[in-house]
C-alpha positions in Angstrom: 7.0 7.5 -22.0 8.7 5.1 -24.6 6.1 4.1 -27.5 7.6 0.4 -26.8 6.5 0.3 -23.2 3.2 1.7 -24.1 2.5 -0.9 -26.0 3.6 -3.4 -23.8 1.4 -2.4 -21.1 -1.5 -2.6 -22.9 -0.4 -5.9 -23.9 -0.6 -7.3 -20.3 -3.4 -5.7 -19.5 -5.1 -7.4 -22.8 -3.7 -11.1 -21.7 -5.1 -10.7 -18.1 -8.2 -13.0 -17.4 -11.3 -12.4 -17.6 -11.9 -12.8 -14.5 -8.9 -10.0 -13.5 -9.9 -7.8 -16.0 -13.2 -7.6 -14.5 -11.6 -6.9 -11.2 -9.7 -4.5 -12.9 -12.8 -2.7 -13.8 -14.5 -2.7 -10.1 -11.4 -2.5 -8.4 -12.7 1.8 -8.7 -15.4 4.2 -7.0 -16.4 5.6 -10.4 -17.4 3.7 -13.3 -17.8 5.5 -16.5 -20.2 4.1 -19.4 -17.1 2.6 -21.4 -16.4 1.0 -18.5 -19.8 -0.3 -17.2 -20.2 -1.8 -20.6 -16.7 -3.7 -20.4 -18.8 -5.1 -17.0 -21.3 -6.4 -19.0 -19.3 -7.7 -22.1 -17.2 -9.4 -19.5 -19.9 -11.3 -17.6 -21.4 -13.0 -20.5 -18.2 -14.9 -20.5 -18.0 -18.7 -19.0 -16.7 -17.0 -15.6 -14.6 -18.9 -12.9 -16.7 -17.2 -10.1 -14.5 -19.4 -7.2 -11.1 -18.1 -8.5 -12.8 -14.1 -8.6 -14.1 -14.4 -5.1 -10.2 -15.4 -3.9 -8.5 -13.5 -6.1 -10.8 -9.9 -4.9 -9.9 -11.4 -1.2 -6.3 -11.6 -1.8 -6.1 -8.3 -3.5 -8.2 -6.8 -0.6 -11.4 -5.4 -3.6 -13.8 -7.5 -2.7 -16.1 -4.8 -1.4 -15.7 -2.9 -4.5 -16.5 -6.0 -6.7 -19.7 -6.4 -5.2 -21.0 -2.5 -5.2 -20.3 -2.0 -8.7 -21.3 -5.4 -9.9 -25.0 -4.6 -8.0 -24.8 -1.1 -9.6 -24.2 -1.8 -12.9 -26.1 -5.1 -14.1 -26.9 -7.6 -10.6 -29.2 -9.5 -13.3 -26.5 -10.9 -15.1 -24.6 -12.3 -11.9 -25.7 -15.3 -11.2 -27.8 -14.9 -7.8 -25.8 -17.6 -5.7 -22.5 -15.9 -6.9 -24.1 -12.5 -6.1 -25.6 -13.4 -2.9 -22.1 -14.9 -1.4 -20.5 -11.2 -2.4 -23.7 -9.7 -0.6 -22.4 -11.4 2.6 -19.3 -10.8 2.2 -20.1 -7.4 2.0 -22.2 -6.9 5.0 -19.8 -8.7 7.1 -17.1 -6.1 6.4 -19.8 -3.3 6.7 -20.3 -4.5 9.6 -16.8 -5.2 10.8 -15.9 -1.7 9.5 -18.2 -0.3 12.1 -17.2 -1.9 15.0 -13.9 -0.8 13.9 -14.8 2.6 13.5 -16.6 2.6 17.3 -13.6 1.3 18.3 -11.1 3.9 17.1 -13.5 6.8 18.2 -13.7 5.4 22.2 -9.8 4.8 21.9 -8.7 8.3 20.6 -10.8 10.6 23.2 -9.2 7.9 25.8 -5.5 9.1 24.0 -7.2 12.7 24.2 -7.9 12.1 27.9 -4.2 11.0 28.6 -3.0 13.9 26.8 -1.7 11.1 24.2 -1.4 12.8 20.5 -2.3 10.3 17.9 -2.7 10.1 14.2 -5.5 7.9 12.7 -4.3 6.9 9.3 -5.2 4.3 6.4 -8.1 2.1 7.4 -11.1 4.0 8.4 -10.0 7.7 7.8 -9.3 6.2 4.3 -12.7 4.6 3.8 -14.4 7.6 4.9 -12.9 10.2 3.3 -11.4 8.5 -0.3 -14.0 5.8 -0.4 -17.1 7.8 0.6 -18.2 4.7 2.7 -17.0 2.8 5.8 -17.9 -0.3 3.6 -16.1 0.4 0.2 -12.7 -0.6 1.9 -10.8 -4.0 3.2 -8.9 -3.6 6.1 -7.7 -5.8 8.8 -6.1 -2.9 11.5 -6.5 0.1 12.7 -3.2 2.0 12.2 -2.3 4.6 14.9 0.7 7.0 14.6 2.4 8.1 17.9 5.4 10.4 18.9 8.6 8.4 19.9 8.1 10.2 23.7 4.8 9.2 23.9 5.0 5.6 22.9 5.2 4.4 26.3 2.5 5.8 27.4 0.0 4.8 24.3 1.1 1.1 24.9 0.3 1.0 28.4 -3.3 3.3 27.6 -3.8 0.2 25.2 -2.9 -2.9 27.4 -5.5 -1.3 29.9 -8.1 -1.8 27.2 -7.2 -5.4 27.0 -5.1 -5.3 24.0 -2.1 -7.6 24.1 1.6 -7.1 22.6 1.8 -9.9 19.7 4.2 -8.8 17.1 7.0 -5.9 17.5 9.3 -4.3 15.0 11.2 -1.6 15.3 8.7 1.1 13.9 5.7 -0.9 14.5 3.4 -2.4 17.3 0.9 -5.1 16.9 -1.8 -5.6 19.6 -4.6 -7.5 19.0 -7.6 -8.1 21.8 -8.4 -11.6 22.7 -12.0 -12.8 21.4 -11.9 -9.4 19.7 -11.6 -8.8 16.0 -10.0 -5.6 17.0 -6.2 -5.1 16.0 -3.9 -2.5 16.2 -0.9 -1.5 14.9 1.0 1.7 16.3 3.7 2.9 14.5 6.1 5.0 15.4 7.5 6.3 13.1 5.5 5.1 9.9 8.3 2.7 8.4 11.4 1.4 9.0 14.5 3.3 7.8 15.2 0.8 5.0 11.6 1.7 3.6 12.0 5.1 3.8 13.3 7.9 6.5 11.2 11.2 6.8 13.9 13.9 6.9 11.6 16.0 10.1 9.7 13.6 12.3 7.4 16.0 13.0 6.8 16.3 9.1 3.2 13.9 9.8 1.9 16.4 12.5 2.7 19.5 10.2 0.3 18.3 7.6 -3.2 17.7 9.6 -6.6 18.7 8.9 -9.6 17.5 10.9 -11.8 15.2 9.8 -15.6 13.9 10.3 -16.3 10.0 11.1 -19.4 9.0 13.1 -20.1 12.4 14.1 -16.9 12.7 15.6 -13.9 14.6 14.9 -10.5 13.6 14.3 -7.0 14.3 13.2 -6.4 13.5 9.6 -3.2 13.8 7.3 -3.6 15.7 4.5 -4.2 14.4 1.0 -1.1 15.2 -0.3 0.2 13.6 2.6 -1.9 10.6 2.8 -0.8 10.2 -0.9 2.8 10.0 -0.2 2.5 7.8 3.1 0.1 5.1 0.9 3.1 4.9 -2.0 5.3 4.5 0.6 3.4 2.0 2.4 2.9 0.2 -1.0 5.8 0.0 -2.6 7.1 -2.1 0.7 5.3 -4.8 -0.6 6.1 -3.7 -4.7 2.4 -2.8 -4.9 1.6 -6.4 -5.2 -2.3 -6.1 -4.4 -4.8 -4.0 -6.7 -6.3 -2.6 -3.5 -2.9 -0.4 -3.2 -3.5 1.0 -6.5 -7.4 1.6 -5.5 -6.4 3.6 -2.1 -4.8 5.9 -4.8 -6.9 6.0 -7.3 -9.9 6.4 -4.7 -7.5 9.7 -2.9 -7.8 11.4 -6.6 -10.6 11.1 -6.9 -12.2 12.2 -4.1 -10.1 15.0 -3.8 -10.3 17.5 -7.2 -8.1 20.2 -5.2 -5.3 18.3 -4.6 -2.3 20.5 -4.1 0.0 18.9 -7.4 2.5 21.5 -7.2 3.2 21.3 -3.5 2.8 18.1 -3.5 5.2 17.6 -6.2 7.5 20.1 -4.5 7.7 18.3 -1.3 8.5 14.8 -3.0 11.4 15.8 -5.0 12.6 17.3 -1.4 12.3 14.0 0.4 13.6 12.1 -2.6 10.2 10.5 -2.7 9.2 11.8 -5.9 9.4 8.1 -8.2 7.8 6.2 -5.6 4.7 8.3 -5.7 4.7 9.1 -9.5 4.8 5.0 -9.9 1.6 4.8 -7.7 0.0 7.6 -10.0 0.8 5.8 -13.3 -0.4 2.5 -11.9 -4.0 4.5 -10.7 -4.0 6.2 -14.0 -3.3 3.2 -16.4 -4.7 0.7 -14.4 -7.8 2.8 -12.7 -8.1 5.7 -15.2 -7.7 8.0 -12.1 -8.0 11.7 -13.0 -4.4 13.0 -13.2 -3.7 16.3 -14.6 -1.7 16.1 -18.1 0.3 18.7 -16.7 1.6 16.0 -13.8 0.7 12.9 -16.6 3.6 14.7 -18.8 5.8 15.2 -15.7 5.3 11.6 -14.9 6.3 10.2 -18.1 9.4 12.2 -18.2 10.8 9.1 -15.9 11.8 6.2 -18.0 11.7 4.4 -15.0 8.7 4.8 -13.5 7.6 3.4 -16.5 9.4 0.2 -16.7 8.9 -0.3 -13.0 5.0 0.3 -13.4 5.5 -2.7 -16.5 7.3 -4.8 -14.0 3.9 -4.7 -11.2 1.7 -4.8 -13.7 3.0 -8.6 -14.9 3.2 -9.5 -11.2 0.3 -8.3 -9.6 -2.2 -11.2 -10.8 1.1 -13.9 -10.6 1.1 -16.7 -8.4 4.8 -15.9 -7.8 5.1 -12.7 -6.0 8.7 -10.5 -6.7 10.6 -11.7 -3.8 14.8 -12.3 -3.0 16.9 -10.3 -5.1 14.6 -9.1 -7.8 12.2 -7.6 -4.7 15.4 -5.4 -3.7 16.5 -4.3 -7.2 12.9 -3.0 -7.3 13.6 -0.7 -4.1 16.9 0.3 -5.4 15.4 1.6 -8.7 12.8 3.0 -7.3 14.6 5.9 -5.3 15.8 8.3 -7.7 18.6 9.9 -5.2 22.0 8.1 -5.3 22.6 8.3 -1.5 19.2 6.6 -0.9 20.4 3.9 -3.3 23.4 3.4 -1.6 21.6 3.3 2.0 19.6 0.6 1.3 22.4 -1.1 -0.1 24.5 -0.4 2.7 21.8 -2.0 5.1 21.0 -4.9 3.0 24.5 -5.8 3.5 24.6 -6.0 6.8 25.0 -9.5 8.6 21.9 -11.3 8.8 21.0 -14.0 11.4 21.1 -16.7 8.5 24.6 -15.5 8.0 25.8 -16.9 11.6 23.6 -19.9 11.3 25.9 -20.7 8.3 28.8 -19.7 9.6 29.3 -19.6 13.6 31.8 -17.4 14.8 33.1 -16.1 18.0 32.6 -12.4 18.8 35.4 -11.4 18.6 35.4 -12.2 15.3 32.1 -10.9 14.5 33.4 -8.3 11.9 33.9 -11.1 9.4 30.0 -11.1 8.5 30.6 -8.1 6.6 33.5 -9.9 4.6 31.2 -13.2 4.4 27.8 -12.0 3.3 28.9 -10.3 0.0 29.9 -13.4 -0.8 27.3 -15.6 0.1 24.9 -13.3 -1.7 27.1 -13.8 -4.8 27.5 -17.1 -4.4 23.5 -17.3 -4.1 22.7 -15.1 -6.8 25.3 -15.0 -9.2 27.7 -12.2 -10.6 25.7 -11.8 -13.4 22.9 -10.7 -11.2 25.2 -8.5 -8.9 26.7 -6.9 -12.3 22.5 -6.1 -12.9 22.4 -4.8 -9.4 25.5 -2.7 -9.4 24.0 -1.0 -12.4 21.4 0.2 -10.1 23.0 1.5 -7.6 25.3 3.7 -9.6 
């Protein structure tokens, strides 16, 4: 990696806050004694404890904050500040576990049905990168099904009392009325414009079984899980720390990680940027433990690089990459040309904003395609589309 974007990486991580840096240090499951001491260092400081508290909720750490503040030195919090964190704590320990009940009664009732299902994210995450249910935010259960059986799984789950409220074309909200239980069943994982998995049986071919409450259940691997939480991430241009902590946690936890397969596999789904930036921003952000062997590898992409530089000055901004900066990220961010252009392609595709501007008949529908190009210069400029085409190429 470029000495110059070194340097200027360190130099937003020096100008963050206090009060982000010291997220930055919890945001982990292991704190070293460098680190532990930057805890304390940092708490002597004239903290805003109000803005920490919302900025660890909107970055989903919160739980994190609290463990390895009351590890390290719970004397110097000040006890109101470290009592609200304690209940904030308990209440997603305990939340966690009526989510984890939950999931266990649903699966053997998809097991019953003779419904195959994937846990993934959420609990399976908590348990087995985390090392405890109550380490980890999370809002869902996520559930992967198999196109045929998708039918079938949303009825099983309407007889439980959960109710349809959201629908896209890869995902399935249901939520349970006076319940805090939500759902979300994908099938597949992500939209096409997010990403495409080559084989959809690629998920099932990469299970192991897995340990949660004394019960057992399907689990994607770690090389796989690694690959669906970049994925999952960069949909949103890894604009929460908790992203970068799922990562850095999945490391972690798992010293035998396959690199080389799962560096092999990457490069054959064209996947291979989008997980090496979740790497560097776990490494530089979280010191995860990343071979130098893959550290060298990584750094061999200018790219990643400048992309990771690009997050890093977002994540704590009150202004989140959006519009046409939010889809030049996704552009550079796949390293194959025909991904490039298939995003393009579907970004270009008439929107519903585009016949709200301009009504047409249908039988003259085909002149969106003629009229968003040049709405979208019109909106953004040439010298932006110049930047974009640059991309693309």
């Amino acid at each position: 990696m470029p000495t110059s974007e070194i340097t200027e990486i360190e130099q937003l991580k020096a100008i963050v806050s206090p009060e982000q840096d010291l997220l930055l240090c919890c945001a982990r499951t292991y704190i070293d004694r460098e680190t532990s001491e930057r805890i304390k260092i940092l708490l002597s400081k004239n903290l805003n404890w109000q803005y920490l508290f919302q900025v660890a909720q909107q970055h989903a750490v919160t739980p994190l904050l609290y463990w390895n503040l009351k590890a390290v030195c719970p004397e110097i919090v000040p006890p109101e500040r470290l009592q609200e964190l304690r209940d904030f704590f308990h209440f997603n320990s305990q939340r966690n576990l009526s989510f984890a009940r939950e999931l266990i009664r649903l699966l053997q009732l998809f097991v019953d049905q003779k419904i195959p299902v994937i846990p993934y994210k959420g609990l399976v995450l908590a348990a087995s990168a985390y090392g405890n249910l109550a380490l980890r935010q999370m809002a869902d259960l996520d559930i992967l099904v198999r196109e045929k059986d998708l039918s079938r799984a949303m009825d099983l789950l309407r007889s439980q009392g959960y109710e349809l409220t959201f629908q896209l074309p890869w995902e399935y909200h249901f939520t349970k009325p006076n319940s805090l239980h939500n759902i979300d069943l994908h099938c597949p994982f992500f939209s096409e414009v997010v990403f495409a998995f080559p084989d959809p049986e690629l998920a099932w071919q990469n299970l192991e079984s897995f340990s949660l409450a004394g019960a057992t259940l399907p689990n994607l691997t770690p090389e796989m899980t690694l690959l669906i939480l970049s994925l999952n991430a960069n949909k949103d241009c890894w604009n929460r720390l908790g992203q970068v902590s799922d990562v850095a946690a999945l490391i972690r936890a798992t010293p035998n990680l396959d690199w080389e397969q799962l560096i092999k596999q990457q490069t054959a789904l064209g996947s291979e940027r989008i997980v090496f930036l979740g790497l560097f921003l776990a490494k530089t952000l979280l010191d995860a433990p990343i071979p130098k062997k893959v550290w060298q590898q990584i750094q061999c992409d200018p790219v990643v690089s400048d992309l990771a530089v690009q997050v890093i000055h977002q994540l704590f901004s009150e202004i989140p990459i959006a519009g046409l900066d939010r889809f030049i990220f996704q552009i550079r961010v796949r390293e194959r040309f025909q991904d490039r252009i298939k995003l393009f392609w579907k970004w270009m595709q008439p929107h519903k904003i585009d016949n709200e501007l301009f009504p047409l008949p249908n039988f003259l529908s085909l002149l969106y395609y003629l009229f968003r190009p040049i709405r979208l210069l019109w909106k953004h400029g040439l010298h932006n589309a110049i930047k974009l085409g640059s991309w693309i190429k």
